[in-house]
PDB file with one MODEL, atoms N, CA, C and O in Angstrom:
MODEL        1
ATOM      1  N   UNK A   1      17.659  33.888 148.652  1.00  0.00           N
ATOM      2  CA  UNK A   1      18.946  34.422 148.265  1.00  0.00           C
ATOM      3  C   UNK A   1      19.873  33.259 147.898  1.00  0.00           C
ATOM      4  O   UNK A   1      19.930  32.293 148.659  1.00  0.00           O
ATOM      5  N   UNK A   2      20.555  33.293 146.846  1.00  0.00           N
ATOM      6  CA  UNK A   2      21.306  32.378 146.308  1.00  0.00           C
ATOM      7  C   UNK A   2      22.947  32.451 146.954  1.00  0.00           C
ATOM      8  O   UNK A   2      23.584  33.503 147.002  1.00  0.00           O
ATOM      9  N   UNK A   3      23.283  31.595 147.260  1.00  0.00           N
ATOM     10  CA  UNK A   3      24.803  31.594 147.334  1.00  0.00           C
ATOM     11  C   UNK A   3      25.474  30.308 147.312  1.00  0.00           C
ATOM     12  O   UNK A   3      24.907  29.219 147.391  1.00  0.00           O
ATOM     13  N   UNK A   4      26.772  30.517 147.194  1.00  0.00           N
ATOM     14  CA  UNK A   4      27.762  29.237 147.248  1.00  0.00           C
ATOM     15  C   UNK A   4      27.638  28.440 148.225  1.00  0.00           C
ATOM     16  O   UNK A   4      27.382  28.949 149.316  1.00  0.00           O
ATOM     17  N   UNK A   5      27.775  27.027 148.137  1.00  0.00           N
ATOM     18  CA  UNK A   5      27.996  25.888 149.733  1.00  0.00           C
ATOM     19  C   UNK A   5      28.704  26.007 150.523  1.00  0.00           C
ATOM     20  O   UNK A   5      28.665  25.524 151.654  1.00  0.00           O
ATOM     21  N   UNK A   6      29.624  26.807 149.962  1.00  0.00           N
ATOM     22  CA  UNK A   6      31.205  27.101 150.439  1.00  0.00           C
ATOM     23  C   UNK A   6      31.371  28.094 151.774  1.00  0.00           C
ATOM     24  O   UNK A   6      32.153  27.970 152.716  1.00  0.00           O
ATOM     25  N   UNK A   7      30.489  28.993 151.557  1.00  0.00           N
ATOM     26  CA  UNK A   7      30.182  30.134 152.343  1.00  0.00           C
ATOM     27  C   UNK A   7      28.510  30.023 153.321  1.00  0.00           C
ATOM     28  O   UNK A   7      27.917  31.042 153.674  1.00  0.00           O
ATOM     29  N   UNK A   8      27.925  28.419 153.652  1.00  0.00           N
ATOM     30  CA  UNK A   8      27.083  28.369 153.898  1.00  0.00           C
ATOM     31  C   UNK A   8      27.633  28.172 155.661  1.00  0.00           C
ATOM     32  O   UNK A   8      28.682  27.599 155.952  1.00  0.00           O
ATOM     33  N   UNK A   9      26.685  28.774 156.682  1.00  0.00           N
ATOM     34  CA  UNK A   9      27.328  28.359 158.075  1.00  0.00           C
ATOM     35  C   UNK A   9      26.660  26.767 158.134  1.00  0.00           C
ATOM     36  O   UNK A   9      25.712  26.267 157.529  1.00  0.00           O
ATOM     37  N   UNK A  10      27.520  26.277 159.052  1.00  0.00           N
ATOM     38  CA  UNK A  10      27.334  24.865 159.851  1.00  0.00           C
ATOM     39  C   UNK A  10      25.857  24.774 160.839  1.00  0.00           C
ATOM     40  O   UNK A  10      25.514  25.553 161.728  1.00  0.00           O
ATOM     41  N   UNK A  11      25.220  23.672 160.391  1.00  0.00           N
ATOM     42  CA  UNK A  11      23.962  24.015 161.186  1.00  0.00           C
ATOM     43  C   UNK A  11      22.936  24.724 160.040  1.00  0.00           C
ATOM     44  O   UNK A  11      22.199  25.495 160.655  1.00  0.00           O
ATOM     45  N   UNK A  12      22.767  24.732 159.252  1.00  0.00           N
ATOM     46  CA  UNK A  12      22.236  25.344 158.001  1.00  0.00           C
ATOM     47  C   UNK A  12      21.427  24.360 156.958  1.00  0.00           C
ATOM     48  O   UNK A  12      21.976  23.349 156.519  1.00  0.00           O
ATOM     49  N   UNK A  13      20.339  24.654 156.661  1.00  0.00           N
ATOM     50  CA  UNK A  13      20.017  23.659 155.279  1.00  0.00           C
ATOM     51  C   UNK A  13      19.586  24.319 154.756  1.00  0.00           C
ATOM     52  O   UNK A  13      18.950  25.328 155.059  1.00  0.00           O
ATOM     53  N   UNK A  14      19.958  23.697 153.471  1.00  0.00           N
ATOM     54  CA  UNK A  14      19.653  23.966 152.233  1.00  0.00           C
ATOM     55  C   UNK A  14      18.961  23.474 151.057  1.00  0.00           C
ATOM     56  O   UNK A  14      18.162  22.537 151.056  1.00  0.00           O
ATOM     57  N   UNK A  15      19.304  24.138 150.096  1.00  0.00           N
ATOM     58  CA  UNK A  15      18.274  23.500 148.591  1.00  0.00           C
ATOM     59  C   UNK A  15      19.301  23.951 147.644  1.00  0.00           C
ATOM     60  O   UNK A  15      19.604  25.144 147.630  1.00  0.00           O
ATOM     61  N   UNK A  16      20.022  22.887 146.632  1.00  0.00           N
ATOM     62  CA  UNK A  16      20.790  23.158 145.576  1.00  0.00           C
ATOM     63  C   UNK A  16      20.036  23.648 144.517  1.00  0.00           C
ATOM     64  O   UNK A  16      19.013  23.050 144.182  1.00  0.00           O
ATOM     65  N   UNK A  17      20.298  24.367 144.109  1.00  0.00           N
ATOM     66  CA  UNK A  17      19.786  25.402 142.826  1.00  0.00           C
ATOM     67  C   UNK A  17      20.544  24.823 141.558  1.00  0.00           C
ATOM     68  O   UNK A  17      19.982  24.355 140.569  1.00  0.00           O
ATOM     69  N   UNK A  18      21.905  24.931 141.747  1.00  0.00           N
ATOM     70  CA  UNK A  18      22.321  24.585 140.376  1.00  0.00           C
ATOM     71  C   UNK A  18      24.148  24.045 140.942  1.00  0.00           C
ATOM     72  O   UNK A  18      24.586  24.441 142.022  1.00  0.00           O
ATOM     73  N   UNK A  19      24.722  23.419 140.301  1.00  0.00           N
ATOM     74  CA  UNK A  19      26.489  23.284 140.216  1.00  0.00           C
ATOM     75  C   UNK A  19      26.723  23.418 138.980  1.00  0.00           C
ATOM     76  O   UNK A  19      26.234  22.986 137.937  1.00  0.00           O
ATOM     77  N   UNK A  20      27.677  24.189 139.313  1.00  0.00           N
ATOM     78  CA  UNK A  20      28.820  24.873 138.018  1.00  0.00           C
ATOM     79  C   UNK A  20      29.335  24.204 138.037  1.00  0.00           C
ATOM     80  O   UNK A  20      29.113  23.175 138.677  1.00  0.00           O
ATOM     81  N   UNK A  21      30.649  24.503 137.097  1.00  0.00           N
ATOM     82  CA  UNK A  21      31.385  23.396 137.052  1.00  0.00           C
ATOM     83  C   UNK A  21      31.425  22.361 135.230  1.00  0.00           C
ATOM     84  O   UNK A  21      30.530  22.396 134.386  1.00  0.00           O
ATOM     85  N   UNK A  22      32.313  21.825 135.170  1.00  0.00           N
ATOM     86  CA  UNK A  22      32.239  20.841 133.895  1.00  0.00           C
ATOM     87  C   UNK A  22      31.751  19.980 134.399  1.00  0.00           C
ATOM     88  O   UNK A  22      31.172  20.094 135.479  1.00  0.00           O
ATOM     89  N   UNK A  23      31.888  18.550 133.545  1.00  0.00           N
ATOM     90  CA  UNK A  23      30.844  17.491 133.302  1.00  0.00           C
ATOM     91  C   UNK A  23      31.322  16.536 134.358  1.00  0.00           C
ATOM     92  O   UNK A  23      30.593  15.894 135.114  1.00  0.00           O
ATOM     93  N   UNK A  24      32.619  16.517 134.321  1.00  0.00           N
ATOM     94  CA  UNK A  24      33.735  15.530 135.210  1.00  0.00           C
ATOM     95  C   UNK A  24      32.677  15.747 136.666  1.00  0.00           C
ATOM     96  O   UNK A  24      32.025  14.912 137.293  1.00  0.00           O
ATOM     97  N   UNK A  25      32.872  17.492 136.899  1.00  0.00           N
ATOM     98  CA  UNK A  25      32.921  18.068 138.526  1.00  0.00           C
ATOM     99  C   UNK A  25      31.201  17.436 139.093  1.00  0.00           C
ATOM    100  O   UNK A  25      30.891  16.979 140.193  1.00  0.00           O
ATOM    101  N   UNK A  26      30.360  17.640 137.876  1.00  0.00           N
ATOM    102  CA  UNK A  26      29.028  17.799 137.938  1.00  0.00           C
ATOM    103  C   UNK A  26      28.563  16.130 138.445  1.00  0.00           C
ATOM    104  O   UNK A  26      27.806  15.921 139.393  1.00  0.00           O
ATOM    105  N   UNK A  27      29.157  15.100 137.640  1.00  0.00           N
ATOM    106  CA  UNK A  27      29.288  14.050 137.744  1.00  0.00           C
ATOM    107  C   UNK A  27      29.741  13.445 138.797  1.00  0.00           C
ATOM    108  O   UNK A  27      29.287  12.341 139.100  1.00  0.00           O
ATOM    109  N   UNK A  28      30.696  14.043 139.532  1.00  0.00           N
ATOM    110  CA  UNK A  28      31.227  13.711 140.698  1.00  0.00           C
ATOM    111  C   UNK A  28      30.330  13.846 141.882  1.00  0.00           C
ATOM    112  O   UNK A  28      30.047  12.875 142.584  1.00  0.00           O
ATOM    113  N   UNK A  29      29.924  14.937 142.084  1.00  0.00           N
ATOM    114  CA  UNK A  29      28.901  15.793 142.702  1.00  0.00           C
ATOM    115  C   UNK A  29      27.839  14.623 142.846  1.00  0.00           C
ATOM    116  O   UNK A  29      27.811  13.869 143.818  1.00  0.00           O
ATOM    117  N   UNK A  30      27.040  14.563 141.855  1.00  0.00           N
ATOM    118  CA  UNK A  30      25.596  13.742 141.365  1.00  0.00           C
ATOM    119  C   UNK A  30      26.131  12.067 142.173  1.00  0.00           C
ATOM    120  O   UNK A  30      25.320  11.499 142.904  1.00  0.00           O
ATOM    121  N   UNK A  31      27.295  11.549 141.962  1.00  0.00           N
ATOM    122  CA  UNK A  31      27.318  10.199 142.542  1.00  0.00           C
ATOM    123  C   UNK A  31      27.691  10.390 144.165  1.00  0.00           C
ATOM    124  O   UNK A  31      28.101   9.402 144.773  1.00  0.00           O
ATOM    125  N   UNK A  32      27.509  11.981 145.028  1.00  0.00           N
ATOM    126  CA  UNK A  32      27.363  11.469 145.675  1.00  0.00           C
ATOM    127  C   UNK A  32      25.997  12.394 146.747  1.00  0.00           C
ATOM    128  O   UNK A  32      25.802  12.622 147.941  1.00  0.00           O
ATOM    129  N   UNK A  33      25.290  12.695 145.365  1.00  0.00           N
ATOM    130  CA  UNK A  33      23.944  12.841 145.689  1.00  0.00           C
ATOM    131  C   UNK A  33      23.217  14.551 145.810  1.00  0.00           C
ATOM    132  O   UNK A  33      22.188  15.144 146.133  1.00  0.00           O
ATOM    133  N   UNK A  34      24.276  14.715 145.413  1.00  0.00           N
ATOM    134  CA  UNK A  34      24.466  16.724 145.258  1.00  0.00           C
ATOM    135  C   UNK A  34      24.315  16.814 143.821  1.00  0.00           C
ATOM    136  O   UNK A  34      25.110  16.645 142.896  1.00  0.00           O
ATOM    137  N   UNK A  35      22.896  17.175 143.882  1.00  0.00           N
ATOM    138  CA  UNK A  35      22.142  17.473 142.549  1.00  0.00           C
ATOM    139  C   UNK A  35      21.628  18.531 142.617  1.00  0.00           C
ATOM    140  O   UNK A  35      21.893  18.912 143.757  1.00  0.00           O
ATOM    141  N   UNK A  36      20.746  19.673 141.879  1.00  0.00           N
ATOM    142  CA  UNK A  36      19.598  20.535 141.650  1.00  0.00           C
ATOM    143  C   UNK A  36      18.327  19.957 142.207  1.00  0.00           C
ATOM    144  O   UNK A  36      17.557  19.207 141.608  1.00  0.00           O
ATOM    145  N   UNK A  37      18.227  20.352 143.283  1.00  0.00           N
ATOM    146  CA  UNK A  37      16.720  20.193 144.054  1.00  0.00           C
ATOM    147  C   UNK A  37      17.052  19.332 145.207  1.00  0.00           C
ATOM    148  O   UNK A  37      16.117  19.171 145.991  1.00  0.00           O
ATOM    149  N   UNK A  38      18.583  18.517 145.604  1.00  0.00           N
ATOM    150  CA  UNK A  38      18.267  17.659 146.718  1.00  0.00           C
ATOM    151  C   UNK A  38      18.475  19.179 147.918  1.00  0.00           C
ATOM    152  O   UNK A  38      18.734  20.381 147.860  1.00  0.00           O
ATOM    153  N   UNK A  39      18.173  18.169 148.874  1.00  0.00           N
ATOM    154  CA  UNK A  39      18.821  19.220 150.153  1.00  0.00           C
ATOM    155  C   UNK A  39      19.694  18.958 151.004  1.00  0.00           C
ATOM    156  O   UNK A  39      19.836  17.789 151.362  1.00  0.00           O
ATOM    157  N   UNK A  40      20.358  19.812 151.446  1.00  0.00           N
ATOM    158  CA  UNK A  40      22.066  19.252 152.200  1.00  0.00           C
ATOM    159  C   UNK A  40      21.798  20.348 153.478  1.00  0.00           C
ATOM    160  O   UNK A  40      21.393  21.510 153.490  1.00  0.00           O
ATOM    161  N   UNK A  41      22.111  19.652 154.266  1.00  0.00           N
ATOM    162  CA  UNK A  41      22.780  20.443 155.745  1.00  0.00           C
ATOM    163  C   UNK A  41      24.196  20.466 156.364  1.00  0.00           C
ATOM    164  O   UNK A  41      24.721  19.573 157.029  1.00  0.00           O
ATOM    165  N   UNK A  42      24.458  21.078 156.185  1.00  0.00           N
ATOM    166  CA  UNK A  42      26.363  21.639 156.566  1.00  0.00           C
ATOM    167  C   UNK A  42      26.565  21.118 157.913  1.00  0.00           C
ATOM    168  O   UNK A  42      26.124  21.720 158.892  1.00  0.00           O
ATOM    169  N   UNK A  43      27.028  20.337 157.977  1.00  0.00           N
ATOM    170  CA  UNK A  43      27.676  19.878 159.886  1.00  0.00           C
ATOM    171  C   UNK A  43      28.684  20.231 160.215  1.00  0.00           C
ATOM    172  O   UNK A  43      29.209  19.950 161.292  1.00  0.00           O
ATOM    173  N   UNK A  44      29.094  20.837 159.449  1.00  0.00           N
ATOM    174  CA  UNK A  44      30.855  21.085 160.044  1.00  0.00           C
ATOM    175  C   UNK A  44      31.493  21.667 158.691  1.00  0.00           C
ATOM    176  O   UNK A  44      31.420  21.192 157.557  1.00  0.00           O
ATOM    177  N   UNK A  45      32.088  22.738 159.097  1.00  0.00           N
ATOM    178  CA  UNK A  45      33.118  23.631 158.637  1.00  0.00           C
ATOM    179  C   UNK A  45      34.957  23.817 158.584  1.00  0.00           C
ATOM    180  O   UNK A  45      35.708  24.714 158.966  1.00  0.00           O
ATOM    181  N   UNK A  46      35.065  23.166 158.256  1.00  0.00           N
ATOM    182  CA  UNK A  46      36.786  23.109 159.153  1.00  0.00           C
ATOM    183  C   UNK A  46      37.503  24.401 158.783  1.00  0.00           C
ATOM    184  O   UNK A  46      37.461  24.673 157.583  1.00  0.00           O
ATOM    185  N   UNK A  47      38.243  25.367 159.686  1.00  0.00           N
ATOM    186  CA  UNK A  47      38.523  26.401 159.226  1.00  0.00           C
ATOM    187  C   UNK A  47      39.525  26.642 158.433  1.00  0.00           C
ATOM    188  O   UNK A  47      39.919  25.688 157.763  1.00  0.00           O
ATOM    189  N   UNK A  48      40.183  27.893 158.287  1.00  0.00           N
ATOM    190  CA  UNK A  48      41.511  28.059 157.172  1.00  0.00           C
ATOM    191  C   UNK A  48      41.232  27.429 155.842  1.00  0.00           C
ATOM    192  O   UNK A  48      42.091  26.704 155.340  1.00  0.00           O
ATOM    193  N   UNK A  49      40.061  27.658 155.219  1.00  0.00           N
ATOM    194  CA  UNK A  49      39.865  26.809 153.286  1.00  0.00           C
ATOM    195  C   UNK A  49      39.784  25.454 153.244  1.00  0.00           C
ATOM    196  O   UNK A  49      39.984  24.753 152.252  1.00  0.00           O
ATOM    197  N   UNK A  50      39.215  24.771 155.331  1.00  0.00           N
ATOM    198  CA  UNK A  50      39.371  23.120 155.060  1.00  0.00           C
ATOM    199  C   UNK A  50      38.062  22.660 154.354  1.00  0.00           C
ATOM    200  O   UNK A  50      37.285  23.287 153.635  1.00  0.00           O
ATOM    201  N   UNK A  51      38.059  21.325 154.799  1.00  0.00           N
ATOM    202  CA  UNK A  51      36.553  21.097 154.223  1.00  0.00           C
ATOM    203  C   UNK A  51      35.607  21.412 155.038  1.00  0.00           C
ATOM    204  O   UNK A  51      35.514  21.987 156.122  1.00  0.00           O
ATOM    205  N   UNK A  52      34.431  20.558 153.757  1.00  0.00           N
ATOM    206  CA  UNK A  52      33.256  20.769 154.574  1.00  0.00           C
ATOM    207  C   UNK A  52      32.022  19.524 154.338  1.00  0.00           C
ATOM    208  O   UNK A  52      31.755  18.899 153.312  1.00  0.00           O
ATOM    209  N   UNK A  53      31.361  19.439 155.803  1.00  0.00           N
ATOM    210  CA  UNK A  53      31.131  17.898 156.029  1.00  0.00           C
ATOM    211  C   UNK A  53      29.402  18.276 155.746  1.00  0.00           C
ATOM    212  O   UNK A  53      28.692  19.226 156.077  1.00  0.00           O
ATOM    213  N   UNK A  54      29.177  17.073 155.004  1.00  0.00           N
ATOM    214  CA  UNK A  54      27.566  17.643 154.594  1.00  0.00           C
ATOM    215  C   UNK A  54      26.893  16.235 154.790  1.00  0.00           C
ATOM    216  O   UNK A  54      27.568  15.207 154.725  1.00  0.00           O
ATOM    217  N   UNK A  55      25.202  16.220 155.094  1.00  0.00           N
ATOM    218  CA  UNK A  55      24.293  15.153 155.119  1.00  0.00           C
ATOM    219  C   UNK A  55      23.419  15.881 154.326  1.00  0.00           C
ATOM    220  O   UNK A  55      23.041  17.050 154.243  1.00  0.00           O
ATOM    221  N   UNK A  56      23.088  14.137 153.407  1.00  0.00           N
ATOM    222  CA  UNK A  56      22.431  14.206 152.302  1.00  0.00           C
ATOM    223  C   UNK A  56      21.744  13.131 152.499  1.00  0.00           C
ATOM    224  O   UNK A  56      22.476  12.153 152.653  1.00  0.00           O
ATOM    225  N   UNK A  57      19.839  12.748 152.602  1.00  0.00           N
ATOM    226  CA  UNK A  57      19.861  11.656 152.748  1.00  0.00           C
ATOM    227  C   UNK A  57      20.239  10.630 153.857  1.00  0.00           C
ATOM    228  O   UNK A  57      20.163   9.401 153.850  1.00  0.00           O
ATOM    229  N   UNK A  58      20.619  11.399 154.703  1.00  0.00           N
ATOM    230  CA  UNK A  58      20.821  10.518 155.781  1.00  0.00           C
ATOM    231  C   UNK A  58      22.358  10.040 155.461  1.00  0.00           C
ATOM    232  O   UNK A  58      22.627   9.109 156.221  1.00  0.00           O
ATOM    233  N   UNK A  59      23.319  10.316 154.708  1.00  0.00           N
ATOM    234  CA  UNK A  59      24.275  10.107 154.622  1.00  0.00           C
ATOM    235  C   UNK A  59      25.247  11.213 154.555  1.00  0.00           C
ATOM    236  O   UNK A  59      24.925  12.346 154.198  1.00  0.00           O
ATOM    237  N   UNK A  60      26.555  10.837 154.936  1.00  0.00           N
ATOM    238  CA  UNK A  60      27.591  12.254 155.417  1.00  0.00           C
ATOM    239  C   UNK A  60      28.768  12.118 154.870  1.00  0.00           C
ATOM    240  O   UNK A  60      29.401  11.063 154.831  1.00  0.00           O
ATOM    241  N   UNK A  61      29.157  13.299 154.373  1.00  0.00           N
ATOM    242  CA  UNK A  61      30.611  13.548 153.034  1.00  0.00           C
ATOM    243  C   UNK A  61      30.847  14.884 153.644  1.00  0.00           C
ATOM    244  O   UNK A  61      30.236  15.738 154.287  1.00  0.00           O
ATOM    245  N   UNK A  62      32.691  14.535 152.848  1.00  0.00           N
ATOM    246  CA  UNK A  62      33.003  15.931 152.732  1.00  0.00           C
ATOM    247  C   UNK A  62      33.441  15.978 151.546  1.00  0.00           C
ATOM    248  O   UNK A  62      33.783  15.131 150.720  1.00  0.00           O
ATOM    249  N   UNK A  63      33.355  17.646 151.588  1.00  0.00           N
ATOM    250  CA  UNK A  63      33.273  18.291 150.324  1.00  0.00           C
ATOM    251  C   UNK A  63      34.515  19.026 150.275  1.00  0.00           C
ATOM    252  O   UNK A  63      34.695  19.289 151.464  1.00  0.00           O
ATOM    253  N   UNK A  64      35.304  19.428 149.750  1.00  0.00           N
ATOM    254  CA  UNK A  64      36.916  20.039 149.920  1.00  0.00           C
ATOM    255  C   UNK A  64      36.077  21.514 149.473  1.00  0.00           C
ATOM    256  O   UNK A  64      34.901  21.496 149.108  1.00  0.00           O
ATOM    257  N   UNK A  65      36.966  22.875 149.580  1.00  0.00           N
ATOM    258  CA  UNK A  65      36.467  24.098 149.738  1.00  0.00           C
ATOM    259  C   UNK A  65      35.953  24.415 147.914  1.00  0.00           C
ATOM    260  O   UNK A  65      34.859  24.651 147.401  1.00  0.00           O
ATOM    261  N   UNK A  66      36.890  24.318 147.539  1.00  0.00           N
ATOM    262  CA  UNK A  66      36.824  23.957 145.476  1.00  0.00           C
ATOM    263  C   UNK A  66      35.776  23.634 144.833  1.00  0.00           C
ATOM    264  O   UNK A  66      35.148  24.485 144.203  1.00  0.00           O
ATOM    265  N   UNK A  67      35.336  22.115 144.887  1.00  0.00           N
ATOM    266  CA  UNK A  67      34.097  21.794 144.839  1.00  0.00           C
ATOM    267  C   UNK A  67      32.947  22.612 145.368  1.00  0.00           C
ATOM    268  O   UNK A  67      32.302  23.173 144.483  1.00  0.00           O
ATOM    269  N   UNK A  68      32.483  22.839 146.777  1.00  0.00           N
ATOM    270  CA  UNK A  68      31.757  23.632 147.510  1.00  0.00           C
ATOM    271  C   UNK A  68      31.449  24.504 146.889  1.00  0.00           C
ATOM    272  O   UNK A  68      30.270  24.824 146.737  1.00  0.00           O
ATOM    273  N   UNK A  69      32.551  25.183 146.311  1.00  0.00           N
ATOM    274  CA  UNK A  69      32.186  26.722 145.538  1.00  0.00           C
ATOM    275  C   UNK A  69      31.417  26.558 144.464  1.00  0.00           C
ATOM    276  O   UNK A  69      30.639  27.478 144.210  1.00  0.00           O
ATOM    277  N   UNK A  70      31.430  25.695 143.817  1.00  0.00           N
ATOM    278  CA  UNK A  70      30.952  25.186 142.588  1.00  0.00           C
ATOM    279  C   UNK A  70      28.938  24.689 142.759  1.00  0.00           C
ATOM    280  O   UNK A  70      28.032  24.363 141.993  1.00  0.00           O
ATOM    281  N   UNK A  71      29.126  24.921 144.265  1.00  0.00           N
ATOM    282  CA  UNK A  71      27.193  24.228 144.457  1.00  0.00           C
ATOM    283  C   UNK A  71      26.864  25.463 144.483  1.00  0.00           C
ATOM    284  O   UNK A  71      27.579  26.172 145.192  1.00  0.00           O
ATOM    285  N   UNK A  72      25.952  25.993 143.903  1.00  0.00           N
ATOM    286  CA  UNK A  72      24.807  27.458 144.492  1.00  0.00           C
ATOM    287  C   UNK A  72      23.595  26.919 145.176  1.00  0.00           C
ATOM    288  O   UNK A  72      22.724  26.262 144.605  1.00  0.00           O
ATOM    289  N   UNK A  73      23.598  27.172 146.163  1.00  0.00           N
ATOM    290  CA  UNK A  73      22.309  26.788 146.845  1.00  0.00           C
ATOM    291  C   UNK A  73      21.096  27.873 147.603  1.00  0.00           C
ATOM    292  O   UNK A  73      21.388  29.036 147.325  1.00  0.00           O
ATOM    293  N   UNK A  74      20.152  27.804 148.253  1.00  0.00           N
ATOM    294  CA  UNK A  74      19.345  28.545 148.889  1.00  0.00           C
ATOM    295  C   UNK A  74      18.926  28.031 150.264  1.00  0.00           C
ATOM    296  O   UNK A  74      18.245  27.059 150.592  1.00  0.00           O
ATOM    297  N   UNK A  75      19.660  29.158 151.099  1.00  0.00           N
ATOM    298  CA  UNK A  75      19.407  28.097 152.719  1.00  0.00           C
ATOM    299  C   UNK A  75      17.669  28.039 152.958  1.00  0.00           C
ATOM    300  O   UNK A  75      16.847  28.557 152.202  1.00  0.00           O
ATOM    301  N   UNK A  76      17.448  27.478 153.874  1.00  0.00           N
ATOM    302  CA  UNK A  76      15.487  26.798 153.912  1.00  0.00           C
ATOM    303  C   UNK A  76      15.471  27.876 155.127  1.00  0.00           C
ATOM    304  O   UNK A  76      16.532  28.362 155.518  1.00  0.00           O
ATOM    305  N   UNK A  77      14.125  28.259 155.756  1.00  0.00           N
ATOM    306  CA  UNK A  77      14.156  28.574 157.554  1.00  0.00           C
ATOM    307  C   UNK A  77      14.508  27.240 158.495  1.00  0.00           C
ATOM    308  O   UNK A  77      14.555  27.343 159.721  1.00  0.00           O
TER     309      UNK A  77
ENDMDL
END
């Protein structure tokens, strides 16, 4: 089942399918490793539309709620 990053729970991994978005957003995304096919696990959620803290690679970002919406991904078991 496909859905947004945005709406993924904490504690979750995933597989990016695709980011929407223009070239700027897509680009942004890609340098920091959020592509089509990597995989991300959600660590943290901050509530009220905050961010959201992701490992990629062994490395950890956040993602503001905006962006997020823009990843479609597929959570793994």
């Amino acid at each position: 089942m496909r859905i947004r990053l945005d709406v993924v729970s904490p504690g979750k991994k995933v597989k990016i399918i695709m980011v929407e978005g223009g070239v700027r957003c897509r680009q942004c995304l890609a340098e920091m490793g959020v592509y089509p096919g990597e995989m991300l696990k959600v660590i943290r959620s901050a509530p009220f539309a905050g961010p959201i803290l992701v490992e990629a690679n062994g490395y950890r970002f956040i993602l503001g709620r905006g962006m997020a919406a823009k990843v479609i991904v597929e959570e793994m078991d």
